[in-house]
C-alpha positions in Angstrom: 11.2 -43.7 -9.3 8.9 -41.5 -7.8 11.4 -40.9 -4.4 14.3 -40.0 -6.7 11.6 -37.6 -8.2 10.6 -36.2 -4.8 14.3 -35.7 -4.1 15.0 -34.2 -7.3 12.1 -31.7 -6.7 13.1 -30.9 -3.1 17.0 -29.9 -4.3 15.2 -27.8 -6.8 13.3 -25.7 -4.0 16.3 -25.3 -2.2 18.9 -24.0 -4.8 16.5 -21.9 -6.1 15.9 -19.9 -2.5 19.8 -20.5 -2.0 20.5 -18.6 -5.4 17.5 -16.2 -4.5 18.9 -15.2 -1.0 22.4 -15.0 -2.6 21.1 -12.8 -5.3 19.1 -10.3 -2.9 21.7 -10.0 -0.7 24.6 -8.8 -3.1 26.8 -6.0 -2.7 24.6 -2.8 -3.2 23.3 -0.7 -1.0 20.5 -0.3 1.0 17.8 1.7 -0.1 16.9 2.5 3.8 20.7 3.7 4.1 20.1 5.9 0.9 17.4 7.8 2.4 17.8 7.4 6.2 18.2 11.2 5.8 14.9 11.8 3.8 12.3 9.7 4.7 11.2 6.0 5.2 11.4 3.3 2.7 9.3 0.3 2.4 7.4 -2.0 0.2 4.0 -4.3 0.9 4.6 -7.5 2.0 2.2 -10.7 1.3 2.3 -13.7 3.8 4.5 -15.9 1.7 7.2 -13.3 2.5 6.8 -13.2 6.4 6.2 -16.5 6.6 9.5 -17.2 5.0 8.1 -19.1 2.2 9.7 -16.3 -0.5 13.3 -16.5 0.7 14.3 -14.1 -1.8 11.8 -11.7 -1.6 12.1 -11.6 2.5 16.4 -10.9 2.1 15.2 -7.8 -0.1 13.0 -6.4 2.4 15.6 -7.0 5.4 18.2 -5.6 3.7 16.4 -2.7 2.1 13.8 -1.6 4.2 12.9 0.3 7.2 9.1 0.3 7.0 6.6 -2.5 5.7 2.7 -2.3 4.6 0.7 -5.6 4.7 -0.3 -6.2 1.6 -3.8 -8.1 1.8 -3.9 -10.2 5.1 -4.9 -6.7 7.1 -8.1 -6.1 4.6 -11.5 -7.1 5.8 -11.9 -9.7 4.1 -9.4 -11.9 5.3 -8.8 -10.9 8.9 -12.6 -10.7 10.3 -14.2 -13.1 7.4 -17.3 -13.9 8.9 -19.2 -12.1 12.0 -18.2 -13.8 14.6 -14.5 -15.4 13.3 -11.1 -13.5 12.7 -7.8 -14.9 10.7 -5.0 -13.3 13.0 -2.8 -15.7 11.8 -1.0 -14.0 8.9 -1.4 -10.5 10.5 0.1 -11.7 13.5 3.2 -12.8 11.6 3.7 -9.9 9.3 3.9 -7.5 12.5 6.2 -10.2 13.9 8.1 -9.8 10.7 8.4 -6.0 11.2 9.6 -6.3 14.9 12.0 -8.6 13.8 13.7 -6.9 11.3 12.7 -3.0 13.2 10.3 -2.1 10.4 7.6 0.0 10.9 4.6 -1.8 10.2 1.5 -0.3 8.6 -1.7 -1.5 8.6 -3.5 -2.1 5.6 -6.7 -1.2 6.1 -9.6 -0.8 8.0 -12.4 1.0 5.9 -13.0 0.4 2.2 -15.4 -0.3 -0.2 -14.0 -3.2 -1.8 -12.3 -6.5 -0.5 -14.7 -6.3 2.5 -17.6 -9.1 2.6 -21.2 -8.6 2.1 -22.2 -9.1 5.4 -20.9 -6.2 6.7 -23.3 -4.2 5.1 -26.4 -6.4 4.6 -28.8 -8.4 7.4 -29.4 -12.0 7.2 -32.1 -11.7 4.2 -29.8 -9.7 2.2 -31.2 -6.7 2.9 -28.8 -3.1 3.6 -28.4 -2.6 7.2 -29.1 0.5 9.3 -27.0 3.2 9.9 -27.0 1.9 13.6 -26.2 -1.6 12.4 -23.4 -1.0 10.4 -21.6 2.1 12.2 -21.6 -1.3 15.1 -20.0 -3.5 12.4 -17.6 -0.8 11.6 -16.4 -0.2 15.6 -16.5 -3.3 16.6 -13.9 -4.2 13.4 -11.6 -1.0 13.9 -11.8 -1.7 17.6 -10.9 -5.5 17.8 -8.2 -4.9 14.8 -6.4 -2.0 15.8 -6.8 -3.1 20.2 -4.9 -6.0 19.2 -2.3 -4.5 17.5 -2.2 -1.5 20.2 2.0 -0.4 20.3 2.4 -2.6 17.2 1.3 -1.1 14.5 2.4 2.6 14.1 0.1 3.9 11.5 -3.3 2.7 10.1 -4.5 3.5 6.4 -8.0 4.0 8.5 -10.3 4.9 5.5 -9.3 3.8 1.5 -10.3 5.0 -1.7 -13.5 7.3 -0.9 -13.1 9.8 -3.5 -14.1 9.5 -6.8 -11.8 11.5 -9.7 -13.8 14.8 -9.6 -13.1 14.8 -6.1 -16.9 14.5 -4.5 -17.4 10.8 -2.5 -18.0 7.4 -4.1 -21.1 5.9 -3.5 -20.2 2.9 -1.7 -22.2 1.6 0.9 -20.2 3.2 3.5 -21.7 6.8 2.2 -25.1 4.9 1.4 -26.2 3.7 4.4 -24.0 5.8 7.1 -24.7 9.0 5.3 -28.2 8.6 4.8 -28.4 10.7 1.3 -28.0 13.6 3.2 -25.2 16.5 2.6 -24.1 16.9 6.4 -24.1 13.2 6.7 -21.4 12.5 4.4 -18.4 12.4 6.0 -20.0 10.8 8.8 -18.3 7.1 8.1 -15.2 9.1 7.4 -15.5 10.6 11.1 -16.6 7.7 12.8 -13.6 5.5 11.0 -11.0 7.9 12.7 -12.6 8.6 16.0 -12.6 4.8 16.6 -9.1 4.1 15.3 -7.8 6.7 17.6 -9.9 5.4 20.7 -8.3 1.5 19.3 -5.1 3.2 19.8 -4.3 6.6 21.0 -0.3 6.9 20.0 -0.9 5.4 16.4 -1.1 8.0 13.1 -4.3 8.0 11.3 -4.1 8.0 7.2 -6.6 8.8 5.0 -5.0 6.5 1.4 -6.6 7.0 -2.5 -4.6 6.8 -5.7 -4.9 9.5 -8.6 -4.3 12.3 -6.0 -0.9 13.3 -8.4 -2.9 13.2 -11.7 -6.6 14.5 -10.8 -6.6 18.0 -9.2 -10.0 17.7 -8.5 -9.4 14.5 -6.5 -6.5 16.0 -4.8 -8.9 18.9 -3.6 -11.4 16.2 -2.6 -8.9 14.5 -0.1 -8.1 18.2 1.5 -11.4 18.6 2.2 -11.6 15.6 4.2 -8.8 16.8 6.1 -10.4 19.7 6.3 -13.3 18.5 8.3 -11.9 16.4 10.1 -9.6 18.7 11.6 -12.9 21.4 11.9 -14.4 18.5 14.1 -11.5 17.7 16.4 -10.7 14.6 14.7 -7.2 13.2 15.0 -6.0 12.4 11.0 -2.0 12.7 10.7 -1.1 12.0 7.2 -2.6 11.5 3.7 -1.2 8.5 1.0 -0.9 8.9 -2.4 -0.9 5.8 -4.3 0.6 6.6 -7.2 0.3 3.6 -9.6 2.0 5.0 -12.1 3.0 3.9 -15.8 5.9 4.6 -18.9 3.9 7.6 -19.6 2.1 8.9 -16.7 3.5 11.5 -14.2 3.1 14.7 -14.5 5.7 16.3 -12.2 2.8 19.6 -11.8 0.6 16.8 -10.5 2.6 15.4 -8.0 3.8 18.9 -6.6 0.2 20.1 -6.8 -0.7 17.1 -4.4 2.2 17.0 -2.1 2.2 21.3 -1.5 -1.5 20.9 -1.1 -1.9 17.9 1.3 1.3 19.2 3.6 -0.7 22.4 3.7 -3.6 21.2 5.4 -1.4 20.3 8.1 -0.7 16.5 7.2 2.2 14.3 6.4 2.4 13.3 3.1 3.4 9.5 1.9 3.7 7.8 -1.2 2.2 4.6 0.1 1.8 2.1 -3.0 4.3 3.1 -5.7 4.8 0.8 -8.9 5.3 1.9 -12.4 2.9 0.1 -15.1 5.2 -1.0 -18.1 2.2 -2.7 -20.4 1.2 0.2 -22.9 -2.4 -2.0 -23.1 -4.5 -3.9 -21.4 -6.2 -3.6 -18.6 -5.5 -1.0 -15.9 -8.2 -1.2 -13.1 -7.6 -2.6 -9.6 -9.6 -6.1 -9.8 -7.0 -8.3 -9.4 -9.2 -11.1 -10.9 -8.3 -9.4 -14.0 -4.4 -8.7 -13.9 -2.5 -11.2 -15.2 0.7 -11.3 -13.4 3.0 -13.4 -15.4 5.9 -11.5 -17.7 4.4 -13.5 -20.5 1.2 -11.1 -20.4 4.2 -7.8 -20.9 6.2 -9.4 -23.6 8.5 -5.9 -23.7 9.1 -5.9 -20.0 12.7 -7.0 -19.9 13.6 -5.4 -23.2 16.5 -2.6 -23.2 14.4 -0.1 -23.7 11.6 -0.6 -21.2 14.0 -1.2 -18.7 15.8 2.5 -19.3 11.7 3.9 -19.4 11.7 2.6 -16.4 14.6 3.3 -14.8 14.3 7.3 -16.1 10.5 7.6 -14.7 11.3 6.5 -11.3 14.3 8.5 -11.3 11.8 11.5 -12.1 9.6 10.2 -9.4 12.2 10.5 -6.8 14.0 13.6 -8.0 9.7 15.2 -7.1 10.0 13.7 -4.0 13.8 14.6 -2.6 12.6 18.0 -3.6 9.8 18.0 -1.0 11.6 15.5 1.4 10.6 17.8 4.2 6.9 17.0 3.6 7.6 13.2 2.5 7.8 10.9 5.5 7.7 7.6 3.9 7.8 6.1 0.2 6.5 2.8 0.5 6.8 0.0 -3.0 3.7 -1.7 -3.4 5.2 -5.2 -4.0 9.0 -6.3 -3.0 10.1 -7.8 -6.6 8.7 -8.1 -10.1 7.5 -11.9 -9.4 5.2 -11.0 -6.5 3.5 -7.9 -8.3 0.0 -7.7 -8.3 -0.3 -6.1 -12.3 2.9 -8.5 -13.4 5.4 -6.9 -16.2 7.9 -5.3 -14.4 6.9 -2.5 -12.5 9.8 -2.5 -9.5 13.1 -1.8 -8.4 13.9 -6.3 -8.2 13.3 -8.0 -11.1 11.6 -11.9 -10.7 15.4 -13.3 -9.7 15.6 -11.0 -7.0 18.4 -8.9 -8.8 18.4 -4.8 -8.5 17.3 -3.5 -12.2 18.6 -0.3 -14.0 15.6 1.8 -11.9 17.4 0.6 -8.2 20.3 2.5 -9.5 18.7 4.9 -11.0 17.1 6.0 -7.6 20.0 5.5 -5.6 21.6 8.4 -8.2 18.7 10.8 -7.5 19.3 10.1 -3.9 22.7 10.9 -4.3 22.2 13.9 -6.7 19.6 15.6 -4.3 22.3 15.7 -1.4 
């Protein structure tokens, strides 16, 4: 009983990556055909889909895409766990990935105040390092990381998510410790983030990343005046990211021009590096994945009519902003691949959870078509 069980299980598995190749691999075009005259198109991939275990998931992004973030398995956290022991494993195959299928891998990324462990900035009793001790923990991570990946890896997301929304720098313990509490201190972990990136790996771009840059002026400004500085001091940064986790009812067009015309004039590319559209009206909205719920069962209006056309019209908005300023756009990147893998659940992407292009695919492959 229990082998024709086993069996019955196994033949399971397989028809259902059979039906989910089949299904991402049907006759519509590909997205990094639609835009190979406007910029790079991507989406973040977790390890299940390099590794092959998400069949479905890994025929999108082959077909679809030119360009690939990793999603998790680049953070601190799980690639340098513990002083003295890195977890190259599933970094190592997600740039193999990428080579494979002639993506252009991102790294994803190297400085941030969250998803990195306590170590880093605390001694052995728990107390907060030095400034020496952790600007050391923080070059000898950018320079083992990005030294293996030298000619791999084309562009690093170096430093994440340092601004708070009125624009002035959160008070991680990045700022803490490395800036000391004083004003001409403060971009000091910024700095030293870049200068060691660059000496990592000379040819590869530099990104500062942060989300809310299209709805928060302020915050917008605040990321300018890190390039700013680091430009004053010599300091190689080639592009800014804007998240741009959007939802049903946020975008302000104003907002996104304001960001893009004001990051491209400090001298930077600008990307869209982590693009999904919320379709919960409630809930909770934060970034703590321990508290997303990632099932369609937690969105019970995700696959109705009408949220689909929501969708499908706000990422058509989304695009029409960005083929307007394609000259200052050099990649669009999806956080996730397909509804079933997305880290806020509902349905925030293009691929629903069978792997089959929604109304919003088409919807974007119109505006790309429109804009021409």
């Amino acid at each position: 009983m229990r082998s024709r069980q086993i069996v019955a299980i196994v033949s399971l598995v397989v028809l259902s990556v059979g039906a989910g190749l089949c299904m991402a691999g049907q006759d519509v075009s590909a997205l990094k055909d639609v835009f190979k005259d406007d910029f790079l198109i991507g989406g973040a991939l977790n390890r299940w889909v390099v590794m092959g275990r998400d069949a479905g998931a890994a025929g999108i992004a082959e077909k679809h895409f030119n360009t690939a973030t990793a999603e998790n398995d680049l953070k601190w956290q799980l690639i340098h766990p513990w002083p003295d022991r890195y977890n190259w494993e599933p970094a190592d195959n997600f740039v193999a990935f990428c080579e494979k299928n002639e993506m252009v891998a991102i790294g994803h990324c190297l400085v941030w105040h969250s998803q990195t462990p306590r170590w880093v900035f605390q001694d052995t009793a728990g107390s907060p390092l030095t400034r020496e001790a952790l600007l050391a923990h923080m070059k000898d991570h950018i320079m083992t990381v990005v030294g293996r990946y030298k000619g791999r890896i084309k562009g690093w997301d170096v430093v994440n998510e340092a601004l708070n929304e009125n624009g002035t720098l959160r008070n991680s313990p990045w700022l803490r410790i490395i800036g000391e509490g004083a004003e001409d201190k403060q971009y000091d972990f910024i700095e030293h983030a870049f200068r060691w990136a660059h000496d990592a790996d000379p040819n590869a771009e530099l990104y500062y990343n942060d989300y809310s840059l299209e709805s928060s002026k302020a915050k917008c400004d605040g990321a300018v005046a890190i390039v700013r500085h680091l430009k004053s001091r010599a300091v190689r940064i080639d592009g800014v990211g804007i998240q741009l986790h959007g939802s049903l009812t946020h975008l302000s067009v104003e907002g996104l021009e304001y960001a893009i015309t004001n990051l491209a004039a400090a001298g930077v590319k600008v990307m869209v590096t982590e693009l999904d559209i919320r379709t919960q009206a409630r809930g909770y909205r934060g970034a703590d994945i321990s508290r997303v719920n990632r099932q369609s069962t937690s969105d019970p209006n995700a696959a109705a009519a009408e949220t689909q056309q929501k969708l499908a019209d706000k990422y058509a908005e989304i695009f029409s902003v960005l083929l307007k300023h394609e000259k200052d756009i050099t990649r669009v990147t999806f956080w996730g691949v397909h509804d079933g893998a997305s880290w806020i659940g509902g349905s925030p992407l293009l691929f629903d959870r069978s792997y089959q292009p929604k109304e919003a695919f088409f919807a974007v492959v119109k505006a790309a078509r429109e804009s021409q």
